[in-house]
C-alpha positions as a Markdown table, in Angstrom:
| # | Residue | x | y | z |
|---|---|---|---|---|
| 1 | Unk | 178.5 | 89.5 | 86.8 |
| 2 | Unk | 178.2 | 88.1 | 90.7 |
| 3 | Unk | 176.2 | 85.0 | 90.3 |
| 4 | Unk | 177.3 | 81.7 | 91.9 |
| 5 | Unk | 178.8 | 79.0 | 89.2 |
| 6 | Unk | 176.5 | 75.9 | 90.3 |
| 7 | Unk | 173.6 | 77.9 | 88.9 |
| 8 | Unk | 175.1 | 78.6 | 85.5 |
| 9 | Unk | 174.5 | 75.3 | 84.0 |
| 10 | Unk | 170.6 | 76.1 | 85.2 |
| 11 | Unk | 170.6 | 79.0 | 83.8 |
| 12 | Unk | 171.7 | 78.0 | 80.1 |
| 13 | Unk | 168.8 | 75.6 | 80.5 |
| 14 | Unk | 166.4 | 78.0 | 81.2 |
| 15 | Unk | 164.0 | 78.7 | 77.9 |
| 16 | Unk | 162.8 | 82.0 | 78.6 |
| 17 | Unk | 164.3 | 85.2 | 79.7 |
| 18 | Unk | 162.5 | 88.2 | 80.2 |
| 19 | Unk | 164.3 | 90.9 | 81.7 |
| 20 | Unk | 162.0 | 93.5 | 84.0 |
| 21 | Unk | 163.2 | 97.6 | 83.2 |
| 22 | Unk | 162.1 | 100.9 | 84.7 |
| 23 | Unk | 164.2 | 103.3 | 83.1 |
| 24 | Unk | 166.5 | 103.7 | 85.2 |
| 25 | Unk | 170.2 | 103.0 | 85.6 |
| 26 | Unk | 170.2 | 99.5 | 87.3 |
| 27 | Unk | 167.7 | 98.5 | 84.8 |
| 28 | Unk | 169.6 | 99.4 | 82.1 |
| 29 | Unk | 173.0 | 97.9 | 83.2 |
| 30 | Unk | 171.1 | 94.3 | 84.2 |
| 31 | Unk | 169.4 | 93.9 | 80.8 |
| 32 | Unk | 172.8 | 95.2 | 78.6 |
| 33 | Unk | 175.2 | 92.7 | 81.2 |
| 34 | Unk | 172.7 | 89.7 | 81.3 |
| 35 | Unk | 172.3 | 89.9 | 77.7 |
| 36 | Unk | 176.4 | 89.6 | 77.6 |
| 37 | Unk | 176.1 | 86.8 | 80.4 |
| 38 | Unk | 173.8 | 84.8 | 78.8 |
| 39 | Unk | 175.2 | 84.6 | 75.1 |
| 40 | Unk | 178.2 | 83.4 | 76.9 |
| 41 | Unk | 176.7 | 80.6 | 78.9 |
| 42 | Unk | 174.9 | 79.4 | 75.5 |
| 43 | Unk | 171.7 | 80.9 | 76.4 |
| 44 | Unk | 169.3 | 79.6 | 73.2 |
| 45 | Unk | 165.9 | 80.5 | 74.3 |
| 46 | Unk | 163.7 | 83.7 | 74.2 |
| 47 | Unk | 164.2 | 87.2 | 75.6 |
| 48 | Unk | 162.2 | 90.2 | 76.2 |
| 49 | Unk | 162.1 | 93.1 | 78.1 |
| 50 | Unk | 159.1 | 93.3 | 80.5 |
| 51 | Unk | 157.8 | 97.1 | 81.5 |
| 52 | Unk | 154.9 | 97.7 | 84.3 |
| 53 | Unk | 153.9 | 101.1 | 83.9 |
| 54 | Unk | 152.7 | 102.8 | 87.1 |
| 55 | Unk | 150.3 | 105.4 | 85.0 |
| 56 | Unk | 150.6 | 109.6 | 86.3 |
| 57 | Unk | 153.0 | 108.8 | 89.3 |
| 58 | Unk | 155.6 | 107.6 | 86.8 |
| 59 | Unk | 158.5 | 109.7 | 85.2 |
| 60 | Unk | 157.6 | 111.0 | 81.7 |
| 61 | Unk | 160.9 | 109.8 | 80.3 |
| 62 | Unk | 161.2 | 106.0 | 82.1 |
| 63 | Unk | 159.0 | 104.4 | 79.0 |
| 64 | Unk | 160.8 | 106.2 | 76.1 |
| 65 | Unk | 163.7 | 104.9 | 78.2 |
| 66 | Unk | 162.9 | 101.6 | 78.3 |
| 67 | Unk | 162.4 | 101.8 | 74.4 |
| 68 | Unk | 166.0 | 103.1 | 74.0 |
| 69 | Unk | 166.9 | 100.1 | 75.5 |
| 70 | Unk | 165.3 | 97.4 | 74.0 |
| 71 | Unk | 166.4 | 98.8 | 70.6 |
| 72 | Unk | 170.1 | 99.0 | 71.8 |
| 73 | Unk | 169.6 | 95.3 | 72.8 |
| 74 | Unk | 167.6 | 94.3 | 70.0 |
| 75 | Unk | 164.8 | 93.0 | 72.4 |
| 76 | Unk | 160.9 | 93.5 | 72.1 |
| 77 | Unk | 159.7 | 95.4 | 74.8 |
| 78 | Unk | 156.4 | 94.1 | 76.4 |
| 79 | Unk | 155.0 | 96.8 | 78.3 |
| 80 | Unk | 152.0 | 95.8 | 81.1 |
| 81 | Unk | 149.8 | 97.6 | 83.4 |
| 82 | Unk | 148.0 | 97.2 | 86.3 |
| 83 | Unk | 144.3 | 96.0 | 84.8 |
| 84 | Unk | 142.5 | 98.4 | 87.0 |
| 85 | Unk | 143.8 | 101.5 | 87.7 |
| 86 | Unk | 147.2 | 103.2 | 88.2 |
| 87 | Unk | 149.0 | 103.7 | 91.5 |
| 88 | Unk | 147.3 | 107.1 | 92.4 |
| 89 | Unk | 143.9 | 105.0 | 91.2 |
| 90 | Unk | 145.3 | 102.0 | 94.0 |
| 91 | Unk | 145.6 | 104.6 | 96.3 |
| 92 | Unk | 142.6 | 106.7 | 96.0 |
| 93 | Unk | 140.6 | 103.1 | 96.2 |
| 94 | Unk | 142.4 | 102.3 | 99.6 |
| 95 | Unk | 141.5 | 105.2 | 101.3 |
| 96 | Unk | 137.7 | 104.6 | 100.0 |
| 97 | Unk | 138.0 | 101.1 | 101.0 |
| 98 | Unk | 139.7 | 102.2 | 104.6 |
| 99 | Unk | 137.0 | 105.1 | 105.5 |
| 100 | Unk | 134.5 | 102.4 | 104.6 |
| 101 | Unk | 136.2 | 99.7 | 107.3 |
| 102 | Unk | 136.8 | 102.8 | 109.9 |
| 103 | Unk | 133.2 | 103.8 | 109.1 |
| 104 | Unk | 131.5 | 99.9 | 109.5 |
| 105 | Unk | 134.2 | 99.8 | 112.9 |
| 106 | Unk | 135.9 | 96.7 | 111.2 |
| 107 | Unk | 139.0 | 98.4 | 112.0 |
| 108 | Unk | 139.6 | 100.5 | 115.3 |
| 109 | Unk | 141.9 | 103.6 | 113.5 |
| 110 | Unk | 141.8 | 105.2 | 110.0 |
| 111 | Unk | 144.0 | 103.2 | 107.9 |
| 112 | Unk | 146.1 | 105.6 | 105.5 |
| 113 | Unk | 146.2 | 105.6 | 102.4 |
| 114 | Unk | 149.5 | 105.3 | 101.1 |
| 115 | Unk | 152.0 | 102.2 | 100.4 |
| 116 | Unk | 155.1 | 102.4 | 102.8 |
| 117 | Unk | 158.6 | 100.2 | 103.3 |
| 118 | Unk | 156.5 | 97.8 | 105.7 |
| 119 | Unk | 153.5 | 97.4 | 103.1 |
| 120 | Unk | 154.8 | 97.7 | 99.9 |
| 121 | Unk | 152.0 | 96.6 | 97.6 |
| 122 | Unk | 152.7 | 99.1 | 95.6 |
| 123 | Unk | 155.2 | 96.9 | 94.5 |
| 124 | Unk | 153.2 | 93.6 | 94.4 |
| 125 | Unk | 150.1 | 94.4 | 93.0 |
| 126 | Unk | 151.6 | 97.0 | 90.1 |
| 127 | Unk | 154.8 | 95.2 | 89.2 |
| 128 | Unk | 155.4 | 92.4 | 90.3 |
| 129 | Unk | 151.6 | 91.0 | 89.9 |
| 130 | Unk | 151.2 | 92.4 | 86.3 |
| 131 | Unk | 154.7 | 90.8 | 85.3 |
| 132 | Unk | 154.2 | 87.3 | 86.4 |
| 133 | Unk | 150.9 | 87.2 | 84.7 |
| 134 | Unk | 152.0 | 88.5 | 81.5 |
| 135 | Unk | 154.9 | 85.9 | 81.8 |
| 136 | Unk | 152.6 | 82.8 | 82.8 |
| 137 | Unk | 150.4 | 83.9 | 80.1 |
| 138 | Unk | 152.8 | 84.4 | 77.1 |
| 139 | Unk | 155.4 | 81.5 | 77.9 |
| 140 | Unk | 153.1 | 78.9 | 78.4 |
| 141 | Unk | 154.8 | 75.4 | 79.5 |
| 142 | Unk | 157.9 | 76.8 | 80.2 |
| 143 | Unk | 160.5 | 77.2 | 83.3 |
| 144 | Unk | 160.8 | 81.2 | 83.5 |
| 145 | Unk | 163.8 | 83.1 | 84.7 |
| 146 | Unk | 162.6 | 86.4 | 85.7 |
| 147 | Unk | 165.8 | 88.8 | 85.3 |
| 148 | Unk | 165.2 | 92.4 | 87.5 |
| 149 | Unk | 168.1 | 94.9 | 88.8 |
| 150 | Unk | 167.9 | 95.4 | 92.5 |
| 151 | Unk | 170.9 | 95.9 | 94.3 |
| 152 | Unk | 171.9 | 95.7 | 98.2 |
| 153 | Unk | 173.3 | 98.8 | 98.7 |
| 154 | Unk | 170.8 | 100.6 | 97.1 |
| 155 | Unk | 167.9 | 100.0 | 99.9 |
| 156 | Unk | 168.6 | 98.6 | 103.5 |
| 157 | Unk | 165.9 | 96.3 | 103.5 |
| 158 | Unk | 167.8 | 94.0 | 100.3 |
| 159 | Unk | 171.1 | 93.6 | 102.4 |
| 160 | Unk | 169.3 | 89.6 | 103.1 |
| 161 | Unk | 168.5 | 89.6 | 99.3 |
| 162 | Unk | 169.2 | 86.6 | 97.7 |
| 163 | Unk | 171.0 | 86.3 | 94.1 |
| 164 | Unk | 167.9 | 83.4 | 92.9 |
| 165 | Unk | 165.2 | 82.3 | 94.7 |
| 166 | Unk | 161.6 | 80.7 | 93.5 |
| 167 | Unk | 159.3 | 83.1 | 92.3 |
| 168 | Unk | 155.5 | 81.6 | 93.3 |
| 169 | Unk | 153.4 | 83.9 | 91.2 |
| 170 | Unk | 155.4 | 82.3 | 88.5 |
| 171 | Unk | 153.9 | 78.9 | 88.9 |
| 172 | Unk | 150.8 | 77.8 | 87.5 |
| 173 | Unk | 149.3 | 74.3 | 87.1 |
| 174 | Unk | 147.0 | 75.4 | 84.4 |
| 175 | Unk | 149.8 | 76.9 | 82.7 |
| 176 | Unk | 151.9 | 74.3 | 83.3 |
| 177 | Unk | 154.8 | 77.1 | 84.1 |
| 178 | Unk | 157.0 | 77.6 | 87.1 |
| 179 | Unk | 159.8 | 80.0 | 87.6 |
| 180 | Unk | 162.5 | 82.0 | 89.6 |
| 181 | Unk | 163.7 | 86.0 | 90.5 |
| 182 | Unk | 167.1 | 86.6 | 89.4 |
| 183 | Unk | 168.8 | 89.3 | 90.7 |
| 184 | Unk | 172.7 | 89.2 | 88.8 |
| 185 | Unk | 174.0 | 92.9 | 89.7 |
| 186 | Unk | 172.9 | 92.0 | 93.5 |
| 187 | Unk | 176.6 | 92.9 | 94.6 |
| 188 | Unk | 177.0 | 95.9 | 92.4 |
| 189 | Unk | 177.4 | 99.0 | 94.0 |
| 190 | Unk | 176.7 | 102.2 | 92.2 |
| 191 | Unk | 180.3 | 102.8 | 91.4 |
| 192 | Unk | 179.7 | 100.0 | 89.1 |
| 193 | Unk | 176.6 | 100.8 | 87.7 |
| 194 | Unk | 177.7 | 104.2 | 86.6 |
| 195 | Unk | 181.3 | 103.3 | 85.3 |
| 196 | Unk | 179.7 | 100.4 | 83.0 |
| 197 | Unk | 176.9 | 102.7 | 81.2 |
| 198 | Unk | 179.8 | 104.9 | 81.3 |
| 199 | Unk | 181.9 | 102.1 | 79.4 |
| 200 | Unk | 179.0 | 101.3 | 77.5 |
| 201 | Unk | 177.7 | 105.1 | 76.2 |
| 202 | Unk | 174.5 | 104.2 | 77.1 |
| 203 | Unk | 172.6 | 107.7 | 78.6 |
| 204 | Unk | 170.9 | 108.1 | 82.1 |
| 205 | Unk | 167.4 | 109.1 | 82.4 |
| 206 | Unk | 166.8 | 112.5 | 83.1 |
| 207 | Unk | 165.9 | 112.7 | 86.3 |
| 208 | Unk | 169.6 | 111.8 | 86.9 |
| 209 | Unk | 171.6 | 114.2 | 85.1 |
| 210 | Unk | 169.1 | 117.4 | 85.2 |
| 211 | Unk | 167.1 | 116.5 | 88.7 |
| 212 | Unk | 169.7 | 114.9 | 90.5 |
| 213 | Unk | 167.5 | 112.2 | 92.1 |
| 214 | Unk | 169.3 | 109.2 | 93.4 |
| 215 | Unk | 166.4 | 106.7 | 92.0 |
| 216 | Unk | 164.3 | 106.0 | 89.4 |
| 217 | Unk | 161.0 | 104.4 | 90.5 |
| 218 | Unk | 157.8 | 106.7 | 91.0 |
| 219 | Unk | 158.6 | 110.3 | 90.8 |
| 220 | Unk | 157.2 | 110.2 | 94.6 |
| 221 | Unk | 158.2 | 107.1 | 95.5 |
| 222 | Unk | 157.8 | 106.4 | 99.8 |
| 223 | Unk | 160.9 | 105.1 | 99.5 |
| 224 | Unk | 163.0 | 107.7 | 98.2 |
| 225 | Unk | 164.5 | 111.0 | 100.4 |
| 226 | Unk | 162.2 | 114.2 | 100.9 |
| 227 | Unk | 165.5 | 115.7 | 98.7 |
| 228 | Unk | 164.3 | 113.4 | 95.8 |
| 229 | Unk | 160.6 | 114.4 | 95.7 |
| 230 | Unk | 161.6 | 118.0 | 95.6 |
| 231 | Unk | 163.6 | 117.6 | 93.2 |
| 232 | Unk | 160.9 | 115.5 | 90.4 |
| 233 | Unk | 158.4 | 118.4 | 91.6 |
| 234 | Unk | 160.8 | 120.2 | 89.8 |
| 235 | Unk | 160.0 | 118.4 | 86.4 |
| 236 | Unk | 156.8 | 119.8 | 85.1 |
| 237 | Unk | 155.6 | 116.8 | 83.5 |
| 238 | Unk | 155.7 | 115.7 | 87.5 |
| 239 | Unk | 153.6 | 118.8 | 88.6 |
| 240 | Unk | 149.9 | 117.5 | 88.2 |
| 241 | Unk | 150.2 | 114.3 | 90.0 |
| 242 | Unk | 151.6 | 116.2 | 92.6 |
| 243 | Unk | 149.1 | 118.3 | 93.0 |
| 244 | Unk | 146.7 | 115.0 | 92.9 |
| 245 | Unk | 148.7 | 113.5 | 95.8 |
| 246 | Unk | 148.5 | 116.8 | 97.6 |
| 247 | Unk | 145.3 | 116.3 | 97.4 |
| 248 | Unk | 144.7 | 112.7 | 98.3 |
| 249 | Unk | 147.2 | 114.2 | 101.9 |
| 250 | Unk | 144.2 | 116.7 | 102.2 |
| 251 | Unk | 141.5 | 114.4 | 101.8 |
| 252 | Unk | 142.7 | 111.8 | 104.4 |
| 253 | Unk | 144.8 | 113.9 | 106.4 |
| 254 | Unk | 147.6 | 111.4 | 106.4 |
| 255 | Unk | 151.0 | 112.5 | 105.4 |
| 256 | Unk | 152.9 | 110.4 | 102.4 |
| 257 | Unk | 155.7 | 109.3 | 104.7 |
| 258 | Unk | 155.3 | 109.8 | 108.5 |
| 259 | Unk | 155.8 | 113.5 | 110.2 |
| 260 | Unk | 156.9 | 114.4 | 106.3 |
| 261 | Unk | 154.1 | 115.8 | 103.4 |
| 262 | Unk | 154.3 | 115.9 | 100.2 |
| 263 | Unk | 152.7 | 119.6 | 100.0 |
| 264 | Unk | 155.0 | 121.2 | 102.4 |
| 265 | Unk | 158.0 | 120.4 | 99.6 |
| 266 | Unk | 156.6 | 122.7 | 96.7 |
| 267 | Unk | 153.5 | 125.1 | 98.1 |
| 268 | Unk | 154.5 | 127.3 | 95.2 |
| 269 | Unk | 152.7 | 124.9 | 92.9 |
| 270 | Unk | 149.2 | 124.7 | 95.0 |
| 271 | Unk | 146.4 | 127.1 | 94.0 |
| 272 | Unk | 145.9 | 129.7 | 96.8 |
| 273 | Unk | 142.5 | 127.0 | 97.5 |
| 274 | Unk | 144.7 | 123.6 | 97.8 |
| 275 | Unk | 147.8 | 125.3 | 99.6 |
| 276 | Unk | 145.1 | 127.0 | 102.2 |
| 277 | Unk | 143.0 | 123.7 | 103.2 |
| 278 | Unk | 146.8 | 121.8 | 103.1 |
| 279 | Unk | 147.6 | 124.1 | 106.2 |
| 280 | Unk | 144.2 | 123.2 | 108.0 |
| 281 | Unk | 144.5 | 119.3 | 107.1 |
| 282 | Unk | 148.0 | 119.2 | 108.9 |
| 283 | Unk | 146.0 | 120.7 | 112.3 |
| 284 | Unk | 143.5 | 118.3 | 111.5 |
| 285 | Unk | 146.1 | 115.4 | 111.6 |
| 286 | Unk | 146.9 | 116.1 | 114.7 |
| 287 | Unk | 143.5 | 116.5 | 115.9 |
| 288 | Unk | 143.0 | 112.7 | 114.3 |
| 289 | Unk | 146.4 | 111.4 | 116.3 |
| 290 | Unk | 144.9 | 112.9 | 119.5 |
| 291 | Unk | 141.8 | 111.1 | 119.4 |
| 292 | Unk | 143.6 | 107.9 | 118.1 |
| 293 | Unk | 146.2 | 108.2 | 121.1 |
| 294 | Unk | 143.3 | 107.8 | 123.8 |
| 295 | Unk | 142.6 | 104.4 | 122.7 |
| 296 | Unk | 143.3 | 101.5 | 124.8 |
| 297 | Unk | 146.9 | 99.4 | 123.8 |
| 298 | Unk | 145.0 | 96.3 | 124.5 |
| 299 | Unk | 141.8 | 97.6 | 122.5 |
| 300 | Unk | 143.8 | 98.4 | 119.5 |
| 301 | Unk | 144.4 | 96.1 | 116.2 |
| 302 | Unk | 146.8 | 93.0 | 116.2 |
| 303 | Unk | 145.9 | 89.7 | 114.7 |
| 304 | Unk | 143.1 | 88.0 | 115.5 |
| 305 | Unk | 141.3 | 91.5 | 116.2 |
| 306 | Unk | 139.2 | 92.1 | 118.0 |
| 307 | Unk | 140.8 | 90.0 | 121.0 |
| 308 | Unk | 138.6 | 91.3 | 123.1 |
| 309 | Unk | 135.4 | 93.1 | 124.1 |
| 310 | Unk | 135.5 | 96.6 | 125.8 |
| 311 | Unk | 134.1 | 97.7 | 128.8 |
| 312 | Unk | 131.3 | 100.2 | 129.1 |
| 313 | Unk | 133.5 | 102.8 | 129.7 |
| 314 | Unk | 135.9 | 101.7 | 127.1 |
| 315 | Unk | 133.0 | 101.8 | 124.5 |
| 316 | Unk | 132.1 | 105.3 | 125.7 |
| 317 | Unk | 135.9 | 106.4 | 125.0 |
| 318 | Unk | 135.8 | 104.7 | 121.5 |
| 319 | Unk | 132.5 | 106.2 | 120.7 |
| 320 | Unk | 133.8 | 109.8 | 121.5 |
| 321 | Unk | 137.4 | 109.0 | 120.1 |
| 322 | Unk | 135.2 | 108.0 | 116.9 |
| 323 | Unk | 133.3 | 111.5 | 116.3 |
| 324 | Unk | 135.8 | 113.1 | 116.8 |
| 325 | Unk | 138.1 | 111.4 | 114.2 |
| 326 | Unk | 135.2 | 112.2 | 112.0 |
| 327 | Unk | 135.2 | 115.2 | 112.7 |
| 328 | Unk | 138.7 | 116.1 | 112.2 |
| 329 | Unk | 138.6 | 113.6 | 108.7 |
| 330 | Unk | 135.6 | 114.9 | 107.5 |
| 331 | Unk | 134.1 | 111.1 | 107.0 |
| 332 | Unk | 130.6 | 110.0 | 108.6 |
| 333 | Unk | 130.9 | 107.1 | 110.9 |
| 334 | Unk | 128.5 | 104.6 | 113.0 |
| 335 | Unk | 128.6 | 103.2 | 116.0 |
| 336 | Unk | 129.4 | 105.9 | 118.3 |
| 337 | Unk | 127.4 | 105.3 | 121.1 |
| 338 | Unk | 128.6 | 103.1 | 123.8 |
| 339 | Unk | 125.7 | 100.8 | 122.9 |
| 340 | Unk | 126.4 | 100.2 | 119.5 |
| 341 | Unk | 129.9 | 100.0 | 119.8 |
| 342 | Unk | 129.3 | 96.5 | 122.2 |
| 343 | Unk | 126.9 | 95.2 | 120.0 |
| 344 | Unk | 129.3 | 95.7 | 117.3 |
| 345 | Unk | 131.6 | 93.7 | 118.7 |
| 346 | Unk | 129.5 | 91.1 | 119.6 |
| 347 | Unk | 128.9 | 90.8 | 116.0 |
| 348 | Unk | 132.4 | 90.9 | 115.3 |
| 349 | Unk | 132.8 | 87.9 | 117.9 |
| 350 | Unk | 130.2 | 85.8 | 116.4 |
| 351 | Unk | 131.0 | 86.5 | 112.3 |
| 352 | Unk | 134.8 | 84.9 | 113.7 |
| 353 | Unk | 133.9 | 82.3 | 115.7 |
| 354 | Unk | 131.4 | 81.1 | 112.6 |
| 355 | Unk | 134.3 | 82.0 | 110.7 |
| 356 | Unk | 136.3 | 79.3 | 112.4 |
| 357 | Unk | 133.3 | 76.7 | 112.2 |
| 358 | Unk | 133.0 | 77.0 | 108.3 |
C-alpha cells in the first residue's frame, strides 16, 4: 500500500479509524487493504465504515454494497445523511435560492443550479460535511484518521492530491477532536484495483459489470462522461430521478454539464409533456445566453461585486437584459427600469461599505 514510512508509526497511534465507502470499487479495495495495513502496523483502536447516502440520485445497489462490505470485514457500518434534504433536494433549493438573488438583483446573471468540477459542494456539504460530524460526534476526544479511496488517475483534478493532509472539519474544541484525510490507494491505478478484488473474490457493483460505467458516485454524477449517464439511465431503478433532473434542466433552463443535457441522453423515457417543453427550454437557454451576453465585462460578477455603478445607459441595457431573461426563464424579477436598477446599486454600495464599518 503506497504510503510514506515516517507516517506509519502515526498511524499505529492513531485511535480511531473509520473508513469512508460508496460502493464502488476503490471503496471496496481501500477498506479490505487498510484493514490488512493496519493489523500489520499494530493498529489497536476502533474501526468502522462510514456511508453518506446521497438519497434518489444514488445507485440502488451502492448501500447493499457497502453492507457486503462491512460484513466481509467484520466492521459496523455507520451510514449518515445530509440532515436536510438529498442532493436533488440541495439542488432544487439552489435554484430557489438563485431565482430569488437574480430576482432581488444581488447577482447580475441566473446562477444554475447544478454542482460542477469548479464548485463541488456536492461533495462538501453531502459527504464530506455529514462524515466529519458524525466522526467529531461519535469519537469524542480522539485524534481521527479519516480513511477514503480516491485515486490520481481516476480524476485530473487529484494528480496534486496528497497521501495525508489535516482534515479541519475534523477539529473541534468542544469536542476536543482533531484529525486527518488519508488517501492510501492514492498511486493505484485501476489495473490495481481490479486485479486485487479480483485476487480477493470480492464482486463489483452492478453498474460495473451490467452498465458498464467507469464510476460509482451519483448515477448522474457532473463529473462522469455523457457515455456514463446513458448508460445508469439504463437501470430502471435510475429512471425517476432522471426524469426529476430532466425536470429541474426544464425548470431553470440550464443544462447539467455545459452545451450537454441530461434529457437529450434518454427522450425515450420522457412523457410526450416533459420531452415537448425539454425541446422549448433548450431554445429558451439560448434566448437566456443572448441576453446574458449583452452585459457589460466590467459590469459583471467578480469579488467584491458590484465594483462599480452603471451608467444610465448601462442600467437601461441591464433592465431590458433582465425581462427578457425572465422571460425566457419563466421567473418574475424587479428592478428593470433604468431607475431602479441605480438605486439598487446604490443600496448595494452602502449595505458594503456599512458592511466594512461593522
Amino acid at each position: 500500500m503506497p504510503s510514506p514510512k515516517r507516517l506509519s508509526e502515526h498511524y499505529k497511534r492513531m485511535r480511531r479509524s473509520p473508513i469512508g465507502v460508496s460502493g464502488g470499487k476503490d471503496s471496496a479495495v481501500t477498506a479490505l487493504r487498510t484493514m490488512e495495513y493496519l493489523d500489520a502496523l499494530g493498529h489497536s483502536g476502533p474501526r468502522i465504515l462510514i456511508h453518506s447516502h446521497l438519497g434518489r440520485v444514488e445507485w440502488q445497489q451502492s448501500l447493499p454494497m457497502c453492507r457486503q462490505l462491512a460484513d466481509r470485514v467484520g466492521l459496523e457500518l455507520v451510514v449518515v445523511r445530509r440532515e436536510s434534504g438529498d442532493l436533488l433536494d440541495r439542488w432544487r433549493q439552489r435554484w430557489t435560492s438563485n431565482v430569488e438573488r437574480y430576482a432581488a438583483l444581488s447577482s447580475v446573471r441566473l446562477i444554475m443550479p447544478w454542482s460542477s468540477a469548479g464548485l463541488r459542494f456536492c461533495t462538501s456539504e453531502l459527504k464530506i460535511a455529514p462524515i466529519c460530524r458524525e466522526l467529531v460526534r461519535r469519537f469524542p476526544g480522539r485524534r481521527i484518521l479519516s480513511v477514503s479511496g480516491i485515486r490520481r488517475d481516476e480524476i485530473p483534478g487529484r494528480a496534486q492530491a496528497e497521501v495525508s493532509r489535516i482534515q479541519p472539519r475534523l477539529g473541534s474544541s468542544r469536542q476536543r477532536t482533531s484529525g486527518l484525510d488519508w488517501h492510501p490507494i492514492l498511486a493505484w491505478t485501476l489495473r490495481d484495483v481490479l486485479c486485487y478484488l479480483d485476487r480477493r473474490r470480492f464482486p463489483l457493483h452492478e453498474a460495473y459489470t451490467r452498465y458498464l460505467v467507469s464510476r460509482v458516485s451519483c448515477a448522474y454524477c457532473v463529473l462522469s462522461s455523457q457515455r456514463d449517464r446513458s448508460a445508469a439511465a439504463q437501470c430502471a431503478s435510475n429512471q425517476s430521478v432522471y426524469r426529476e433532473l430532466v425536470a429541474l434542466e426544464v425548470l431553470s433552463t440550464f443544462s447539467f454539464r455545459a452545451d450537454r443535457w441530461l434529457g437529450d441522453i434518454a427522450p425515450a423515457l420522457l412523457d410526450g409533456d416533459l420531452r415537448e417543453r425539454f425541446e422549448l427550454t433548450k431554445l429558451r437557454a439560448k434566448q437566456r445566453q443572448a441576453a446574458e451576453a449583452r452585459i457589460p465585462a466590467h459590469l459583471l460578477y467578480q469579488a467584491g461585486w458590484p465594483q462599480c455603478s452603471p451608467s444610465w445607459s448601462e442600467a437601461r441595457l441591464l433592465s431590458e437584459v433582465r425581462l427578457e431573461v425572465a422571460a425566457a426563464a419563466a421567473i418574475d424579477v424587479g428592478f428593470t427600469q433604468p431607475e431602479t436598477v441605480m438605486a439598487r446599486y446604490e443600496e448595494l454600495f452602502r449595505a458594503r461599505s456599512q458592511s466594512r464599518r461593522g
